[in-house]
C-alpha positions in Angstrom: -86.2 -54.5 -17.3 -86.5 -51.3 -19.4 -88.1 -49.2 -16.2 -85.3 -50.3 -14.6 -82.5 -49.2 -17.2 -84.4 -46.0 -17.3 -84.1 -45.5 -13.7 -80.7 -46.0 -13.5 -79.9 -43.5 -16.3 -81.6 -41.3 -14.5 -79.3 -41.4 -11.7 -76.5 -41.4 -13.9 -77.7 -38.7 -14.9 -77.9 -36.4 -11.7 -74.5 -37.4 -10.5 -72.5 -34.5 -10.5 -68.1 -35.0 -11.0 -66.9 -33.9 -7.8 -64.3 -30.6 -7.7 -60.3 -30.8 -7.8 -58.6 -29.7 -4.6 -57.0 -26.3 -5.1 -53.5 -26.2 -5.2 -52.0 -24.9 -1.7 -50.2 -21.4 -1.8 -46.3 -22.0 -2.0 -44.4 -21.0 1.5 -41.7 -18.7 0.5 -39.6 -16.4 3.5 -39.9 -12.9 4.0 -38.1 -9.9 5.5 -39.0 -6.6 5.8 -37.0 -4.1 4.2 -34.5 -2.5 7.0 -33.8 1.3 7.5 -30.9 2.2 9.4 -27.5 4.1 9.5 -24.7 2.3 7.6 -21.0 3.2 7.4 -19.5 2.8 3.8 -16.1 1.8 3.6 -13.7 1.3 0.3 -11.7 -1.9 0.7 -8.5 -1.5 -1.5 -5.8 -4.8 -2.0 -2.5 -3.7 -1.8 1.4 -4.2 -0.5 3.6 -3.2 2.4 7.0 -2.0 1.6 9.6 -0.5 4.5 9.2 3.1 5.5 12.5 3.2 4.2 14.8 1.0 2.1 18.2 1.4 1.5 20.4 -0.4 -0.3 23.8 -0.8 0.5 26.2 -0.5 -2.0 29.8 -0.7 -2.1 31.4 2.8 -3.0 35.1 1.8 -3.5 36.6 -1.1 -5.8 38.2 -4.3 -3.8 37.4 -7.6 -2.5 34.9 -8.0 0.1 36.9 -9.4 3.1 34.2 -9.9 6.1 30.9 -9.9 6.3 29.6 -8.5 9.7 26.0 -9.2 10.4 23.8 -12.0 10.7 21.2 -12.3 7.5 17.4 -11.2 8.6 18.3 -9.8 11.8 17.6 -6.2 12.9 20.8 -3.6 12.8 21.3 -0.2 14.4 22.4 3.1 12.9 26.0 3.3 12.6 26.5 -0.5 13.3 29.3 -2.5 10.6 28.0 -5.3 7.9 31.2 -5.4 6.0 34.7 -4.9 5.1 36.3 -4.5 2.4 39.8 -5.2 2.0 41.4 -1.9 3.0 45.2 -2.4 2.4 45.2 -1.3 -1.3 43.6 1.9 -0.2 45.9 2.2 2.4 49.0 2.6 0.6 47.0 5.2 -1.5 46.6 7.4 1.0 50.3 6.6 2.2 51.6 7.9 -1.3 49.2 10.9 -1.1 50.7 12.1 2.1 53.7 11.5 0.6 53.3 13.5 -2.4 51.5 16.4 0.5 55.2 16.7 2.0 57.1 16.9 -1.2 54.6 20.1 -2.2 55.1 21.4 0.9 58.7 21.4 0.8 58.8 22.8 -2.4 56.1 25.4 -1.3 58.3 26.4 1.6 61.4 26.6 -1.1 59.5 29.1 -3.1 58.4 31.1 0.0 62.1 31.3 0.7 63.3 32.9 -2.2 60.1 35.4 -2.1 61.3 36.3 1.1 65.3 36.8 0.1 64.7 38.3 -3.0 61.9 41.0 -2.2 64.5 43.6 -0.3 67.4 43.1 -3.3 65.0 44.1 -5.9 65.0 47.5 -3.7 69.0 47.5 -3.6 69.0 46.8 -7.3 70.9 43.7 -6.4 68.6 41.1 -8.6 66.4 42.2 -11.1 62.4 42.2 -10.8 61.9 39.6 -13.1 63.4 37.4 -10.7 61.6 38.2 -8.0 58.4 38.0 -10.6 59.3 34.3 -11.7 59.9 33.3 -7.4 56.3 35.3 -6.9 54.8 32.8 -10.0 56.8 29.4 -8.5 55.6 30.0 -5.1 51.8 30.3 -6.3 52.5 27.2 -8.5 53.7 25.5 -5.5 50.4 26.2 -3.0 48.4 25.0 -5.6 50.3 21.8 -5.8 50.5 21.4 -1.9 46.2 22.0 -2.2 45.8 19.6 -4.7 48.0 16.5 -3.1 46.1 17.5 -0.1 42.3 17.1 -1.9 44.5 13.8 -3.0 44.4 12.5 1.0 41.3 13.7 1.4 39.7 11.5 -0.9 41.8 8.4 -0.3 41.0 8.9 3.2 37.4 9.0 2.5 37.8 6.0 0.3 39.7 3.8 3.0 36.9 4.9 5.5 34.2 3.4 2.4 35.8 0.1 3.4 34.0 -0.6 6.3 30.4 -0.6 5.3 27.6 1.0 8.2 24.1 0.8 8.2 22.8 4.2 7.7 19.5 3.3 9.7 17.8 1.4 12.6 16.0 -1.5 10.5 15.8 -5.2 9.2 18.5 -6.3 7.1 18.2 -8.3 4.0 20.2 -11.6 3.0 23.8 -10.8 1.6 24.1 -10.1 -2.2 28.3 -11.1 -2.2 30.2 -13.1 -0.4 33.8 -12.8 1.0 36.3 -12.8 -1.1 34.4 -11.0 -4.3 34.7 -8.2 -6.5 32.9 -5.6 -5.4 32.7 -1.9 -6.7 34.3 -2.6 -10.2 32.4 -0.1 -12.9 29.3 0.8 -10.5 28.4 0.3 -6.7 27.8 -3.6 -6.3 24.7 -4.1 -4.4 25.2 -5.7 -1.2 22.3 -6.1 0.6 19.2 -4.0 1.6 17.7 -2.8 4.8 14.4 -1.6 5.5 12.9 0.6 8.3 9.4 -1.6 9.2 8.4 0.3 12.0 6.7 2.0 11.2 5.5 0.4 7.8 4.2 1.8 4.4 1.2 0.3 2.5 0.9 1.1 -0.8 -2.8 1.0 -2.8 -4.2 1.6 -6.4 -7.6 4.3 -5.6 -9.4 4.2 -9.0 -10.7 7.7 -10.1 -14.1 7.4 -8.8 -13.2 6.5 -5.8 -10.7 8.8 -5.5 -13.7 11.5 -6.1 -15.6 10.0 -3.1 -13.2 10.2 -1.2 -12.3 14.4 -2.2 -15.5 14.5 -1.6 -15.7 12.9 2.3 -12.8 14.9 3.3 -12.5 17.8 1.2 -9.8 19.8 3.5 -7.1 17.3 3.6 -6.5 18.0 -0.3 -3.0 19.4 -0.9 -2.1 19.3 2.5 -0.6 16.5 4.7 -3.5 14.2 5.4 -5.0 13.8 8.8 -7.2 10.7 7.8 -6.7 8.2 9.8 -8.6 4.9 11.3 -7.9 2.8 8.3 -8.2 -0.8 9.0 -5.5 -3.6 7.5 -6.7 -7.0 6.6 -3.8 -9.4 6.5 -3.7 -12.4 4.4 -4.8 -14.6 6.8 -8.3 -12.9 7.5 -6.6 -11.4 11.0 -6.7 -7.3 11.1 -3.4 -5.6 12.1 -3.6 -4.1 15.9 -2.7 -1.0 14.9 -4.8 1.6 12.8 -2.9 3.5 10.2 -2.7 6.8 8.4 -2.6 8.6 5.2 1.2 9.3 4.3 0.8 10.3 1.0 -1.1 11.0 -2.4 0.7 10.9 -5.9 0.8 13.6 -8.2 -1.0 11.8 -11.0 -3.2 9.0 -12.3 -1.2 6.1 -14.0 -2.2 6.1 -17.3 -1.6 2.4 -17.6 -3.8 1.3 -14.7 -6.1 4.6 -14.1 -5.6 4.5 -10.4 -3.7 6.6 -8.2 -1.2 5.6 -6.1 -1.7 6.3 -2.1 1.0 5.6 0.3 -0.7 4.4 3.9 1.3 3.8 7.0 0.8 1.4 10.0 2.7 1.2 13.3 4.5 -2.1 13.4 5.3 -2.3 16.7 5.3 -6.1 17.2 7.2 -6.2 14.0 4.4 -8.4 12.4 4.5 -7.2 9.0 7.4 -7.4 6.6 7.9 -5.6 3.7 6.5 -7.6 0.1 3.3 -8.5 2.1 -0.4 -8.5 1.0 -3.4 -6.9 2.5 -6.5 -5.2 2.6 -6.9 -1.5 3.7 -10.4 -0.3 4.9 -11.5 3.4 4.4 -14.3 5.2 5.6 -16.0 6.6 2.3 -19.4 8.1 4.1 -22.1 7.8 7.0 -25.2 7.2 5.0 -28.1 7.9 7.0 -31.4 6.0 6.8 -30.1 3.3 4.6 -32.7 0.8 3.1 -31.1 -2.7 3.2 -32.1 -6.4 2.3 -30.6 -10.0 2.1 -28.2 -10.1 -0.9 -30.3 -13.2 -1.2 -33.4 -11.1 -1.9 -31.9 -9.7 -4.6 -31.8 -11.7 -8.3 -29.4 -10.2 -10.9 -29.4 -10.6 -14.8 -27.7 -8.9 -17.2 -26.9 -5.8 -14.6 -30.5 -5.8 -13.7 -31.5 -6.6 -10.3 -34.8 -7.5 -9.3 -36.6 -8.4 -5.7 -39.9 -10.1 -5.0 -42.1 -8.1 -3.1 -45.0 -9.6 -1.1 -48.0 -7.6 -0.6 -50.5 -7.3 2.5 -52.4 -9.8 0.5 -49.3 -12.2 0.0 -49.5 -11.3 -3.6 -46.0 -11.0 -5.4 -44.7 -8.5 -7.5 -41.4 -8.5 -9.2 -40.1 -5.0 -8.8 -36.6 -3.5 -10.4 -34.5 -2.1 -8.0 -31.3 0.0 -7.8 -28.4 -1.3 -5.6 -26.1 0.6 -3.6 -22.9 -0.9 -1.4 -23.0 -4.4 0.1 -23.3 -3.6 3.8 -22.3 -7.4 5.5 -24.8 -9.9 3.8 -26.9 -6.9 2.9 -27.2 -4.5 -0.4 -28.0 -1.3 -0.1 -31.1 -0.2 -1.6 -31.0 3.5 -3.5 -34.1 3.6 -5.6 -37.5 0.6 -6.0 -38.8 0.1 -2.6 -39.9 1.7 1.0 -39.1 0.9 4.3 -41.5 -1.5 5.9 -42.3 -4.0 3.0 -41.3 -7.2 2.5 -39.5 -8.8 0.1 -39.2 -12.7 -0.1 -35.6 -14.3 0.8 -36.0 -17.8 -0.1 -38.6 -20.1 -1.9 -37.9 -17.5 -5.3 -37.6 -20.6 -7.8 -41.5 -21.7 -7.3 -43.5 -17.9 -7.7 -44.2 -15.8 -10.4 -45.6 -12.2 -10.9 -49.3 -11.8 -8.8 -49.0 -15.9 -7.1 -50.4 -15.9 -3.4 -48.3 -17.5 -1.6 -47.6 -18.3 2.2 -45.8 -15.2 3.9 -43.2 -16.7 6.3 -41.3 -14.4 8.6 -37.7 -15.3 8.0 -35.8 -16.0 11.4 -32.8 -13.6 12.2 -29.8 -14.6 11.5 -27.1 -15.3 14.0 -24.3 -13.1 14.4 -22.1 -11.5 16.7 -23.5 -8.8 19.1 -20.3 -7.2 18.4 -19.8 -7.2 14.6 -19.7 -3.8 12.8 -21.4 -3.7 9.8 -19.1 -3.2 6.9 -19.4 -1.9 3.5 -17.3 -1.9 0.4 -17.5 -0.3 -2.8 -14.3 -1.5 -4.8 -10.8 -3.2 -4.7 -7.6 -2.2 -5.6 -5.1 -3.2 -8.2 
């Protein structure tokens, strides 16, 4: 019995625990890092506003007595929105013309004694101060028959104020007033507005860096009137506007309560889409940077204004590099300074690695876009 405890102590003994099964590598996806021209446009938010908008005022005191146009339509140059009641005015300019003939009467009275006493001051037969005092009446008198004439000319100018005109082709507004109101008492009652839309204005906020990109990508269109054009409009509903606009204008200074400058754009409006008061996005080429070096914005992990990519080695070992990012181009950053063209950098698996794992390099399959989507890049909003 003993031999035979020894014996199997001795077996015991010899048996060896058998090894744990190494952990397999993680699988994480990978993309190389892409060079390649990109185009860098500045996407600013702004709002349209009418080429031109005028507001109609009344310009003479009395009660509105038509109005002539239908609210929201489009009006032509020259064509009537309203009257105002002209009969008032009327006998103004009747009493004017009235007080024009009684000047002129009495100017012709004066003339008449010039006349008949100019060749008895030679005989002697009246004396010069007489003539003197008919000189002084008659000059008295043409200066009344001017003034009751500037009289007509202004209540004629008044009675034609009565009938309100458009002063431009355009789309007109809803009616301020109503018939039978007040209008004109103590200032010019607004009355409605109408706006030119064809073409359009687009007003944006450019901050003062990108202002400076933008000196710097077209440096001869500074103090003179600007040439760029090709700017793309984003309407509210994601749909871009036809019709490529312009640079109209560039204020004179920076707002010093918002620190941007004011830039007027304008589109064509041909199909009469846009209205003024609407929202949008304006695109502008900023700069053609060549040989770009672009990854997945889901490459790139961001803390505290650091960002950070995993790189994968030839040996599928990571290494968490800091990196410098540029523009998003599409679903892509821009890449300025921490890596080269041709490595990889892993796009998804990041939660389960750490700095010098192996792990399973996967090539990550190529999205699916459009053939015919432009890249786009943006570098800042507007106010």
């Amino acid at each position: 019995m003993i031999a035979t405890a020894l014996a199997i102590a001795a077996v015991a003994g010899c048996k060896k625990e058998a090894p744990k099964a190494a952990a397999p590598a993680p699988e994480v996806y990978v993309t190389d890092v892409v060079q390649r021209d990109v185009l860098v446009y500045l996407e600013l938010v702004g709002q349209t506003e009418g080429f031109q908008d005028v507001e109609i005022r009344a310009r003479v005191e009395g009660f509105l007595e038509k109005v002539l146009f239908q609210e929201g339509s489009f009006v032509t140059k020259g064509q009537p929105l309203y009257l105002i009641d002209p009969k008032p005015l009327e006998a103004t300019l009747a009493a004017a013309k009235a007080d024009v003939a009684t000047a002129q009467a009495r100017l012709e009275k004066t003339m008449n004694d010039v006349n008949r006493y100019t060749p008895l001051v030679a005989k002697q037969a009246v004396s010069k101060q007489e003539l003197d005092n008919a000189l002084a009446a008659q000059d008295a008198a043409r200066a009344q028959v001017e003034a009751a004439n500037a009289v007509v000319d202004r209540a004629t100018l008044d009675l034609g104020y009565t009938r309100v005109n458009s002063p431009i082709d355009g789309l007109v507004g809803t009616t301020q007033v109503k018939p039978g109101n007040l209008v004109g008492r103590g200032e010019s009652t607004l009355l409605t507005t109408v706006s030119q839309i064809d073409p359009i204005i687009f007003r944006i906020g450019v901050t003062e860096a990108d202002y400076l990109r933008l000196r710097r990508q077209y440096p001869t269109q500074v103090g003179r009137v600007s040439r760029v054009g090709g700017i793309q409009l984003t309407l509210a509903d994601g749909s871009v506007h036809p019709f490529p606009g312009t640079v109209r204008a560039v204020e004179r200074a920076v707002n010093p309560t918002t620190g941007t400058l004011g830039v007027q754009l304008v589109f064509p409006n041909k199909s009469l889409t846009l209205r003024p008061g609407q929202y949008g996005r304006a695109r502008v080429l900023v700069e053609n940077r060549r040989n770009a070096l672009l990854v997945p914005q889901r490459a790139v992990q961001e803390l505290q204004n650091l960002y950070s990519v995993a790189v994968v080695g030839a040996d599928n070992k990571v290494t968490f590099r800091n990196v410098k990012v540029g523009e998003r181009v599409g679903t892509s950053w821009v890449i300025e300074e921490g890596l080269q063209p041709g490595e990889r950098v892993a796009v998804e698996g990041l939660q389960s690695i750490g700095e010098g794992m192996l792990v399973r390099a996967t090539p990550m399959p190529p999205p699916s876009e459009p053939a015919d989507q432009a890249p786009v890049a943006t570098t800042g909003t507007g106010h």
